[in-house]
PyMOL commands that place a pseudoatom at each C-alpha (Angstrom):
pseudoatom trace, name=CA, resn=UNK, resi=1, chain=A, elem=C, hetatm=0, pos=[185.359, 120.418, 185.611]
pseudoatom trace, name=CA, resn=UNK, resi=2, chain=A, elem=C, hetatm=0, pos=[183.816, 117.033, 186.636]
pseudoatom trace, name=CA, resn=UNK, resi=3, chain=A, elem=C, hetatm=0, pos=[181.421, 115.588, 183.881]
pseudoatom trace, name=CA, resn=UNK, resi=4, chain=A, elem=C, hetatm=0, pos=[178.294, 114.250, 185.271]
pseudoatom trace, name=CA, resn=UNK, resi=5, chain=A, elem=C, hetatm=0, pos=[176.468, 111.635, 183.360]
pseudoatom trace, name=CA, resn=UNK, resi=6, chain=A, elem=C, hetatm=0, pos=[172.996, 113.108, 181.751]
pseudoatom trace, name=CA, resn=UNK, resi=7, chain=A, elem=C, hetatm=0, pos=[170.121, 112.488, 184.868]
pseudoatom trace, name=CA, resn=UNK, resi=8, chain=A, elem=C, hetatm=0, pos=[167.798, 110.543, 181.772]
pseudoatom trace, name=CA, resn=UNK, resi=9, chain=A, elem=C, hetatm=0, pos=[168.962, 107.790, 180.217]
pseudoatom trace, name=CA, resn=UNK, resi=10, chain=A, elem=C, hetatm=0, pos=[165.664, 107.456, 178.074]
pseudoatom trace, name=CA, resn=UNK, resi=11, chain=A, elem=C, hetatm=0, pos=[167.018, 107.624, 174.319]
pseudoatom trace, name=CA, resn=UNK, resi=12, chain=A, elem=C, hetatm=0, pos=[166.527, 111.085, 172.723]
pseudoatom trace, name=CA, resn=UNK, resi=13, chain=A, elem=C, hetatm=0, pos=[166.071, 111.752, 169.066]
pseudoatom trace, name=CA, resn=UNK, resi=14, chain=A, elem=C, hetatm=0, pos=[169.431, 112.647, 167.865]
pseudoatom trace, name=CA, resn=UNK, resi=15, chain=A, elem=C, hetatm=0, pos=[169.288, 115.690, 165.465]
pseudoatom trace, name=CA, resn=UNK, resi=16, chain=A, elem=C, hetatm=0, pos=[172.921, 115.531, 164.703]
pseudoatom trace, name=CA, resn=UNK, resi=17, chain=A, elem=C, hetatm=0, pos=[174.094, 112.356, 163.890]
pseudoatom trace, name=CA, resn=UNK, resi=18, chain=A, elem=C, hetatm=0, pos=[176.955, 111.009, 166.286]
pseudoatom trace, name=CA, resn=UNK, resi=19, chain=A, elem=C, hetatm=0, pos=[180.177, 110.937, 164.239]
pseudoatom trace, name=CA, resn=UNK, resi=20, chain=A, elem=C, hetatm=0, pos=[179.351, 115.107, 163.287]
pseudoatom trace, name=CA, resn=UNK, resi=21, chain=A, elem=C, hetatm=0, pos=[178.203, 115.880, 166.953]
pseudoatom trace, name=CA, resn=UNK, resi=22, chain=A, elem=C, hetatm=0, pos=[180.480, 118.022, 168.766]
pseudoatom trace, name=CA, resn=UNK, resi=23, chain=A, elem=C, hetatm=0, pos=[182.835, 116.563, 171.582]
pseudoatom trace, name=CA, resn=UNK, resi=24, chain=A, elem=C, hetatm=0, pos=[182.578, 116.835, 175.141]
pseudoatom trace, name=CA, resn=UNK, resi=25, chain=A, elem=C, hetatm=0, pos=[185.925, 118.502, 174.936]
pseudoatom trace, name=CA, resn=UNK, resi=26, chain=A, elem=C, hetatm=0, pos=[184.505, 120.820, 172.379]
pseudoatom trace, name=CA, resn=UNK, resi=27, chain=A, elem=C, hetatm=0, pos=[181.438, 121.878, 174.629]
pseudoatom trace, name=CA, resn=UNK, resi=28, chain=A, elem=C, hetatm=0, pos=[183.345, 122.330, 177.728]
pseudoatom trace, name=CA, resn=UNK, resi=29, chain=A, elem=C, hetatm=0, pos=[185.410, 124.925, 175.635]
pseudoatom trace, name=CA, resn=UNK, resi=30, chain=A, elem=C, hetatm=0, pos=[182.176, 126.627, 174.390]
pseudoatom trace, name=CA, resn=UNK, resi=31, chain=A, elem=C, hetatm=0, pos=[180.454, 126.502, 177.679]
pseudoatom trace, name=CA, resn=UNK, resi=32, chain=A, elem=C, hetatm=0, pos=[183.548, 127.988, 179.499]
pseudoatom trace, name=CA, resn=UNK, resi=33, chain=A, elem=C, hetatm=0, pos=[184.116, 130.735, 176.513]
pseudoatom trace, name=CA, resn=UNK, resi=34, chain=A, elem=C, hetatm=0, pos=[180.415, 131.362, 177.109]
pseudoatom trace, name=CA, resn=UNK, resi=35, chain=A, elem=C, hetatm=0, pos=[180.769, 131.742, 180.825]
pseudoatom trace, name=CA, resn=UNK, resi=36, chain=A, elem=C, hetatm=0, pos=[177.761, 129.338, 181.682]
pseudoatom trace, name=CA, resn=UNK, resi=37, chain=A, elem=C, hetatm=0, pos=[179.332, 127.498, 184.367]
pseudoatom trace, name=CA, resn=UNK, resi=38, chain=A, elem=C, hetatm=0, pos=[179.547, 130.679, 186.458]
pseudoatom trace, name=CA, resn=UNK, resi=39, chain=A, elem=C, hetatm=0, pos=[176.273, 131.454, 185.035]
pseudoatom trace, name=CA, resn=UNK, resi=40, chain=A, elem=C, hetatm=0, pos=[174.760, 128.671, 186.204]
pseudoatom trace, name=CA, resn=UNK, resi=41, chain=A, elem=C, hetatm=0, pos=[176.326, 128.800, 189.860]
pseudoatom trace, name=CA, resn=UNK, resi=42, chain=A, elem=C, hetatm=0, pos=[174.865, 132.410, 190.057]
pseudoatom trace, name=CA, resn=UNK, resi=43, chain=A, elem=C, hetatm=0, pos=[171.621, 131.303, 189.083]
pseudoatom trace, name=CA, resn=UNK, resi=44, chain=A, elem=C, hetatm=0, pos=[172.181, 128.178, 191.905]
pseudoatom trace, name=CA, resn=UNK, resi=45, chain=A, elem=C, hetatm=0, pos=[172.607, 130.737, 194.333]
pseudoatom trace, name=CA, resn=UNK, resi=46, chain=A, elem=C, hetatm=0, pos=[169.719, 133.324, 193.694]
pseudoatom trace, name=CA, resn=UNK, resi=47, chain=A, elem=C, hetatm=0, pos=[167.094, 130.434, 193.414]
pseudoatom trace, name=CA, resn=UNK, resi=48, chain=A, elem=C, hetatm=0, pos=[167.040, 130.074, 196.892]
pseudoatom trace, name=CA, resn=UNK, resi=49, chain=A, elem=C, hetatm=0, pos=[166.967, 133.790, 197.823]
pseudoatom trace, name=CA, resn=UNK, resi=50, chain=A, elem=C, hetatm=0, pos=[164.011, 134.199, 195.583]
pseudoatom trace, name=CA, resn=UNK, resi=51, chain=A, elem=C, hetatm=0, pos=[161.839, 131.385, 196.476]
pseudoatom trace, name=CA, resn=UNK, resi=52, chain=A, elem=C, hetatm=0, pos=[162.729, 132.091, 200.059]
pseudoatom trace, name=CA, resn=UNK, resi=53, chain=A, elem=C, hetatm=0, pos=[161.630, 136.046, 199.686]
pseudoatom trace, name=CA, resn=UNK, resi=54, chain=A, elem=C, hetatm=0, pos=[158.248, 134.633, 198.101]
pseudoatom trace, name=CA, resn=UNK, resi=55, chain=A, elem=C, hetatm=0, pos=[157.870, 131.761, 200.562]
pseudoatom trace, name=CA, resn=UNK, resi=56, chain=A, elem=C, hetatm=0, pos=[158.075, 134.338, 203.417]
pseudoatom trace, name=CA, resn=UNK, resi=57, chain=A, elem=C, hetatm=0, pos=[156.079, 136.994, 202.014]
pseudoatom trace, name=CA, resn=UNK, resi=58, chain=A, elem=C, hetatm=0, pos=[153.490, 134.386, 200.976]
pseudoatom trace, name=CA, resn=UNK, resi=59, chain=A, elem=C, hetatm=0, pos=[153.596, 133.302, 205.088]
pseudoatom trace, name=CA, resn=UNK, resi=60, chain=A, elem=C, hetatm=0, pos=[153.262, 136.916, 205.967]
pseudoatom trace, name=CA, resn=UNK, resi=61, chain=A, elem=C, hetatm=0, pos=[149.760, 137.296, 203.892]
pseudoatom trace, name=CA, resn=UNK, resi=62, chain=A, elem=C, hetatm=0, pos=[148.559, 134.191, 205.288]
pseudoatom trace, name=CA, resn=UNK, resi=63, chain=A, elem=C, hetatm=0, pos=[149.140, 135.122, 209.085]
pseudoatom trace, name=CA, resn=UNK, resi=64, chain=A, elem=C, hetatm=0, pos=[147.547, 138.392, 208.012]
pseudoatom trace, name=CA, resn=UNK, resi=65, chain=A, elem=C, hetatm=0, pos=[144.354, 136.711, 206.795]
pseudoatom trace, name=CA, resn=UNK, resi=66, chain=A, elem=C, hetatm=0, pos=[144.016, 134.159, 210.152]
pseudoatom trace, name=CA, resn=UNK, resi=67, chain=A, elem=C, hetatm=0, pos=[141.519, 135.521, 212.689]
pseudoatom trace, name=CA, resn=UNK, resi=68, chain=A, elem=C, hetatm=0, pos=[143.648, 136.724, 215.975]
pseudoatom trace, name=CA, resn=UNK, resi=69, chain=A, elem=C, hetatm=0, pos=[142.756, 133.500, 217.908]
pseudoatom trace, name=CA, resn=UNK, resi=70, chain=A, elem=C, hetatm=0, pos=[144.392, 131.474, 214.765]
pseudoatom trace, name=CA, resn=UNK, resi=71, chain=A, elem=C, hetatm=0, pos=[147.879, 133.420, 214.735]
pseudoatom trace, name=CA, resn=UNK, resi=72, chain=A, elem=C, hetatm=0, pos=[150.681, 131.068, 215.366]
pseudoatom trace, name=CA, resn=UNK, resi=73, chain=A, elem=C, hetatm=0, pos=[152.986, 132.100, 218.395]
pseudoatom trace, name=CA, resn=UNK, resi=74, chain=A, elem=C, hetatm=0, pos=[156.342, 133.140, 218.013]
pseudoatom trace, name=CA, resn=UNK, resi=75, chain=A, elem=C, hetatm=0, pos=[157.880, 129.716, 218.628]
pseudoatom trace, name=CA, resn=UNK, resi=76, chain=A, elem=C, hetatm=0, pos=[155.681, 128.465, 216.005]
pseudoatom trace, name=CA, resn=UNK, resi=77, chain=A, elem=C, hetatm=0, pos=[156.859, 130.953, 213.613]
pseudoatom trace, name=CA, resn=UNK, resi=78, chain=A, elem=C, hetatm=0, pos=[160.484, 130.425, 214.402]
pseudoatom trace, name=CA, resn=UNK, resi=79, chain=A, elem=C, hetatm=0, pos=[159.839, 126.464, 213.895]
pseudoatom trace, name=CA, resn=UNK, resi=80, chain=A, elem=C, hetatm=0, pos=[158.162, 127.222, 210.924]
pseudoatom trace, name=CA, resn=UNK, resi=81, chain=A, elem=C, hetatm=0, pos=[161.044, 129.133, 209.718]
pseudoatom trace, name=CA, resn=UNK, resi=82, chain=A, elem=C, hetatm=0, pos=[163.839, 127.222, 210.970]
pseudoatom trace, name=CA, resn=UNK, resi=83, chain=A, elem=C, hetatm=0, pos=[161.745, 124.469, 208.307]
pseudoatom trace, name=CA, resn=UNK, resi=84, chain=A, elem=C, hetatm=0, pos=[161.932, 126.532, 205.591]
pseudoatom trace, name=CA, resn=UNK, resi=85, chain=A, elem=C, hetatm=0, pos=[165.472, 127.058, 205.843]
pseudoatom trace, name=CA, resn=UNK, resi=86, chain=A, elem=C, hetatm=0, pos=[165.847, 123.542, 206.061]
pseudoatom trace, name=CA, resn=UNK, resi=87, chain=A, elem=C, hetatm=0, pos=[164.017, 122.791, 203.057]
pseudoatom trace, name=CA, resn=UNK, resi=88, chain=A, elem=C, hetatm=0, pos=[166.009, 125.728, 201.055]
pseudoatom trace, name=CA, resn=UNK, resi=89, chain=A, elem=C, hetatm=0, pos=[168.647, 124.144, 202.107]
pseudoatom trace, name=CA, resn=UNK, resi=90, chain=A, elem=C, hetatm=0, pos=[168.468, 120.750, 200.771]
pseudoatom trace, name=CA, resn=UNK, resi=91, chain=A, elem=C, hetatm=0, pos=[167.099, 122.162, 197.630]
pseudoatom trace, name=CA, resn=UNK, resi=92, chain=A, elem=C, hetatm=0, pos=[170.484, 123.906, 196.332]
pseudoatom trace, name=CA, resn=UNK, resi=93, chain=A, elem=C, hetatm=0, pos=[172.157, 120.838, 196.636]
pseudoatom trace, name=CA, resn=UNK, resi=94, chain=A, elem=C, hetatm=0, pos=[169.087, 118.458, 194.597]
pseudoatom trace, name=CA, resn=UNK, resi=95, chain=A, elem=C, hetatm=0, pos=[170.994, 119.765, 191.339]
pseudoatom trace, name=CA, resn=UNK, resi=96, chain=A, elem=C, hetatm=0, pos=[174.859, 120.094, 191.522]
pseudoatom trace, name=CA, resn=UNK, resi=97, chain=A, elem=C, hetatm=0, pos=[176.927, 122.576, 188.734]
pseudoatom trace, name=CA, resn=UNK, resi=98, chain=A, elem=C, hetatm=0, pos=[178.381, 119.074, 187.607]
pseudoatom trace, name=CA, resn=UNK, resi=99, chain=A, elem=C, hetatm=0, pos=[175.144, 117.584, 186.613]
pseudoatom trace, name=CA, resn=UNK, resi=100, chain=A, elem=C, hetatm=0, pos=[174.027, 120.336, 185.092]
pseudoatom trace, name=CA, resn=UNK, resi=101, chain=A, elem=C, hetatm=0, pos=[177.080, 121.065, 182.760]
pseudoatom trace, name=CA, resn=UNK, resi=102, chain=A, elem=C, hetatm=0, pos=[176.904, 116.789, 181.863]
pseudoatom trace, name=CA, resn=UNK, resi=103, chain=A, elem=C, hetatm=0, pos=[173.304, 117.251, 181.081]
pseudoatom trace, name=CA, resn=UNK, resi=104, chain=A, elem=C, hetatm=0, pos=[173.677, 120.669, 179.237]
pseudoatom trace, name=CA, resn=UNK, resi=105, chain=A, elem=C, hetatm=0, pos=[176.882, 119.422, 177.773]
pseudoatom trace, name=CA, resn=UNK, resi=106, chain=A, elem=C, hetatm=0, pos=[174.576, 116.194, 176.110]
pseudoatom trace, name=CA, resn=UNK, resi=107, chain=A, elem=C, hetatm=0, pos=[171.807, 118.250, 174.691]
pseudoatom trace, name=CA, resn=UNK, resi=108, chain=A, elem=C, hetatm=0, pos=[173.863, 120.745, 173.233]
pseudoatom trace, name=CA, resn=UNK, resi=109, chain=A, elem=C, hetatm=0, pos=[176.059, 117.812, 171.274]
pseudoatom trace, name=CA, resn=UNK, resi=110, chain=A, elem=C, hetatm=0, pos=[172.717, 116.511, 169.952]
pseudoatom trace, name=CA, resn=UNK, resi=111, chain=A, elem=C, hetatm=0, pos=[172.096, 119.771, 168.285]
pseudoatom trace, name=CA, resn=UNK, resi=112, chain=A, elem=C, hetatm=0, pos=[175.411, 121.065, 167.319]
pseudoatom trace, name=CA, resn=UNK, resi=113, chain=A, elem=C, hetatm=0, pos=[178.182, 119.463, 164.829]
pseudoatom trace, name=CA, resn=UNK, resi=114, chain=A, elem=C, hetatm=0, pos=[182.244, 120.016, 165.498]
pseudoatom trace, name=CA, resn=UNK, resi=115, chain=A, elem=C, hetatm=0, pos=[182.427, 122.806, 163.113]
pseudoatom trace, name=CA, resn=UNK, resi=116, chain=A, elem=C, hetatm=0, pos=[179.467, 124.719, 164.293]
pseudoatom trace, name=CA, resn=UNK, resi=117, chain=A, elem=C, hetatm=0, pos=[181.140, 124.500, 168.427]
pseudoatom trace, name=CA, resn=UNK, resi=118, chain=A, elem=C, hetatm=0, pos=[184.070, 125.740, 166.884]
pseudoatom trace, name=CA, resn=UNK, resi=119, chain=A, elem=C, hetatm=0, pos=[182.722, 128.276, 165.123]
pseudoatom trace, name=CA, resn=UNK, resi=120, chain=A, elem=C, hetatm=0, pos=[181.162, 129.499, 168.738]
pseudoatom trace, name=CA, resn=UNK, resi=121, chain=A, elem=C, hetatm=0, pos=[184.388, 128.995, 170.849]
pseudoatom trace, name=CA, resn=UNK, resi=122, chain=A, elem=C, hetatm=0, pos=[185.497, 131.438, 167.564]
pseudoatom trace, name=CA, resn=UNK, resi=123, chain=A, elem=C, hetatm=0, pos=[183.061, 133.554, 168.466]
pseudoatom trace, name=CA, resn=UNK, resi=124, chain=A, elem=C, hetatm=0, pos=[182.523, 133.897, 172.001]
pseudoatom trace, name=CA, resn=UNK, resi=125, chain=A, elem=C, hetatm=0, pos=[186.396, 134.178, 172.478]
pseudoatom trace, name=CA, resn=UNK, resi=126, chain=A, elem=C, hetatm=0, pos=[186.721, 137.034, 169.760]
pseudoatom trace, name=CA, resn=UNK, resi=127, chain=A, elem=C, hetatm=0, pos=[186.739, 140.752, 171.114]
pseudoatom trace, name=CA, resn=UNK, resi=128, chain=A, elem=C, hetatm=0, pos=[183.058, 140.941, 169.656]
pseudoatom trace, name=CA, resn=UNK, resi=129, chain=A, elem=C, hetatm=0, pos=[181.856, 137.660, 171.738]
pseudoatom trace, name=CA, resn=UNK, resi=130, chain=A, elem=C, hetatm=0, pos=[183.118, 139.461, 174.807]
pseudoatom trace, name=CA, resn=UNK, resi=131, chain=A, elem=C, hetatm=0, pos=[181.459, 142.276, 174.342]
pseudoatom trace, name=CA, resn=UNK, resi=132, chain=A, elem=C, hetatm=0, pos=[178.113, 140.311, 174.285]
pseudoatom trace, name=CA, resn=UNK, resi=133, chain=A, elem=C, hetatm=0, pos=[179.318, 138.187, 177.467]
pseudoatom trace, name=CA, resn=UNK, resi=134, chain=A, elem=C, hetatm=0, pos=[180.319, 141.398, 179.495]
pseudoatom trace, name=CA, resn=UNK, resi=135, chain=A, elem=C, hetatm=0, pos=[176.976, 143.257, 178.249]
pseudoatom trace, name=CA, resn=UNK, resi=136, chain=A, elem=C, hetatm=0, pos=[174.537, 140.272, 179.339]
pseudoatom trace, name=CA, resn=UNK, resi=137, chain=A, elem=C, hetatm=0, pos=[174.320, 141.666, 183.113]
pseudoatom trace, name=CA, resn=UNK, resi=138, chain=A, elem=C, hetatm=0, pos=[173.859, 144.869, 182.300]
pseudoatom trace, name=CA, resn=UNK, resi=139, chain=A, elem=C, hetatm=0, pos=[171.236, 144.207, 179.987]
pseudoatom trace, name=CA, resn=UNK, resi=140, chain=A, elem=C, hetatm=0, pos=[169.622, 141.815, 182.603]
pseudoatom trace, name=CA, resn=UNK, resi=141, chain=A, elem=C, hetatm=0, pos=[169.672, 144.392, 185.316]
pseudoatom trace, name=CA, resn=UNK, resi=142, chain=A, elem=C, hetatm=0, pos=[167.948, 146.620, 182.886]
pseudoatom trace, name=CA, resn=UNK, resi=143, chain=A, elem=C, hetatm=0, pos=[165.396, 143.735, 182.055]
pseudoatom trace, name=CA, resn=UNK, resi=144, chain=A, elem=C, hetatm=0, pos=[164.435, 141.544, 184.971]
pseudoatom trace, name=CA, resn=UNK, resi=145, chain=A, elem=C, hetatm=0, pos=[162.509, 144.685, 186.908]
pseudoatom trace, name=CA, resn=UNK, resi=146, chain=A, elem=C, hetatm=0, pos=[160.771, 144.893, 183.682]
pseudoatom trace, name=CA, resn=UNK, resi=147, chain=A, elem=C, hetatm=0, pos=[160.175, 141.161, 183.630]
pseudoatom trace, name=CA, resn=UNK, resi=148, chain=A, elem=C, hetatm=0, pos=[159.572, 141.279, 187.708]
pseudoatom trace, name=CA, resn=UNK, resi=149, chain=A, elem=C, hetatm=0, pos=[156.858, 144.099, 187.256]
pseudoatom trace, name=CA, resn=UNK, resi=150, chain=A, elem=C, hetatm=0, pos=[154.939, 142.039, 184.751]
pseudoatom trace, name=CA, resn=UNK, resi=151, chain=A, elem=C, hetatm=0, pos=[155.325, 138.557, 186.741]
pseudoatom trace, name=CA, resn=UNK, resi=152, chain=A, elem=C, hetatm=0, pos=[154.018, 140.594, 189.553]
pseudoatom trace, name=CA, resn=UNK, resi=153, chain=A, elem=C, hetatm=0, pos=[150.920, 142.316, 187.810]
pseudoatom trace, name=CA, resn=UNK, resi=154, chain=A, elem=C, hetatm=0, pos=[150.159, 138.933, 186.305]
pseudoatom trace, name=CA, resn=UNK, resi=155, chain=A, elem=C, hetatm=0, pos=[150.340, 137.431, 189.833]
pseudoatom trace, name=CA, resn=UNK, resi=156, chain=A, elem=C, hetatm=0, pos=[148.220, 139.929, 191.416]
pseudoatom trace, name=CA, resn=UNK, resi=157, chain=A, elem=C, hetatm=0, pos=[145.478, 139.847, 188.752]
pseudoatom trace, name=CA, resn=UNK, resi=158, chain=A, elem=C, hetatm=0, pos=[145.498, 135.855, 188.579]
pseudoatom trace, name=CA, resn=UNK, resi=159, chain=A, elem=C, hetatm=0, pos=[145.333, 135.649, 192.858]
pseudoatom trace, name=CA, resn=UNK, resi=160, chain=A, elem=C, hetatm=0, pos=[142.318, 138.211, 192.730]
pseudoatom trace, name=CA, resn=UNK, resi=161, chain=A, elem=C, hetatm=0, pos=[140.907, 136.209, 190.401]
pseudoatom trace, name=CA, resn=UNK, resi=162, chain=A, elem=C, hetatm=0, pos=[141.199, 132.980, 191.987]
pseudoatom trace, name=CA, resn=UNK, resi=163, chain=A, elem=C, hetatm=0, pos=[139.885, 134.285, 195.014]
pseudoatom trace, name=CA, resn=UNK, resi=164, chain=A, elem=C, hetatm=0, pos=[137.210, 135.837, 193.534]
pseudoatom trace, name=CA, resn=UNK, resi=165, chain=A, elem=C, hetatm=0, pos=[136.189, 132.144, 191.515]
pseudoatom trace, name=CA, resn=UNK, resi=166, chain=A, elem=C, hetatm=0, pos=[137.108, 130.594, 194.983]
pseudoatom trace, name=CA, resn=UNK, resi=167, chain=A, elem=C, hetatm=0, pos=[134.213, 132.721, 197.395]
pseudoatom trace, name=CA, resn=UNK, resi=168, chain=A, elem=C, hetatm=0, pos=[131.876, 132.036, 194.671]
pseudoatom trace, name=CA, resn=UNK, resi=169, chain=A, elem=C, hetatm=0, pos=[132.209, 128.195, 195.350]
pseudoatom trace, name=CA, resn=UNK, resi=170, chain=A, elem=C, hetatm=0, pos=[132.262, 128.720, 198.658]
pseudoatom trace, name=CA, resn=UNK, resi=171, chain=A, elem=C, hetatm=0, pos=[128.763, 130.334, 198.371]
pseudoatom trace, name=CA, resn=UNK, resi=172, chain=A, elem=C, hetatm=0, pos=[127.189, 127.976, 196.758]
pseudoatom trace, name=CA, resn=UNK, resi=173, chain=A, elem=C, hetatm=0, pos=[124.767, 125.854, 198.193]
pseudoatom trace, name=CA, resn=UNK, resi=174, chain=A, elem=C, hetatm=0, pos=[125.796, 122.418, 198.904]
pseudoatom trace, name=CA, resn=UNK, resi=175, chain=A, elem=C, hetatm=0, pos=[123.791, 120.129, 196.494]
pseudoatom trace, name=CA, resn=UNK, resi=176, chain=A, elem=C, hetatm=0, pos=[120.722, 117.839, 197.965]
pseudoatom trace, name=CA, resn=UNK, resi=177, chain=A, elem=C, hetatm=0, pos=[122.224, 114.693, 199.176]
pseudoatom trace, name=CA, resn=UNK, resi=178, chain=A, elem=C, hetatm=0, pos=[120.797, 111.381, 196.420]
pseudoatom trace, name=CA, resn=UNK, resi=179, chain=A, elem=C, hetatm=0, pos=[117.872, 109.587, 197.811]
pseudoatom trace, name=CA, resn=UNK, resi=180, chain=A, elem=C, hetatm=0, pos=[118.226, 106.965, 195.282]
for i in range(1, 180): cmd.bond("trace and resi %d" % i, "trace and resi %d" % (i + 1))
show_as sticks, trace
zoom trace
């Protein structure tokens, strides 16, 4: 695995100092015990998927709400589209699995010494640690409907909400123009 130099080079409060901060060598272990790097690609890949399922149903509301003489044709649609693929597109590739793991890599050394990474890799690559790393999906598939339903309630209530403080300001009169 490539390491990718952190995206900031502002300086960062160090909470471990440098000669007890764990090594890159170190973190790589503990990331790859932990699994994050796959982790991470997963993620890289669903991103799209989801924003792209929200995008579209979001466009499907808003055609639904245009008067019929507003609607945009079908070769508008499909231009429209073909956009928003385009724009998916180029945002999987903004933040690469390299730069992530060199960013991730730098914050975790700032908060972790040698003995606590190798107390993790310890961990993590015990029977135990396993356990925990093969349990995390199933325990997120049992969580993120629950998470989804909530995100979704909260959505719904904030929208009809907004819309609600947004045809109030709409009805209000437009204020006297100054005569000063």
């Amino acid at each position: 695995m490539a390491q990718a130099q952190p995206a900031s080079t502002a300086p960062v409060a160090t909470a471990i100092p440098a000669d007890q901060q764990a090594t890159k060598e170190q973190m790589a272990q503990l990331l790859k015990e932990m699994r994050l790097d796959g982790e991470m690609q997963e993620t890289l890949q669903a991103i799209p998927k989801m924003i792209q399922d929200q995008v579209r149903t979001q466009m499907s509301d808003m055609y639904a709400n245009l008067p019929d003489d507003a609607q945009p044709t079908a070769e508008q649609k499909a231009k429209l589209n073909d956009l928003l693929n385009k724009y998916l597109d180029r945002a999987t590739h903004l933040y690469s699995i390299d730069e992530m793991m060199g960013d991730i890599i730098g914050v975790y050394q700032r908060h972790m010494t040698r003995a606590d990474v190798d107390a993790y890799i310890a961990f993590y690559s015990s029977p135990a640690g396993q356990h925990l790393l093969d349990s995390r999906s199933k325990i997120m598939e049992e969580y993120m409907p629950l998470v989804m339903k909530r995100v979704e309630t909260g959505s719904a209530e904030l929208s009809g909400a907004m819309a609600k403080d947004a045809q109030a300001i709409a009805k209000t009169p437009a204020a006297a123009p100054s005569t000063r």
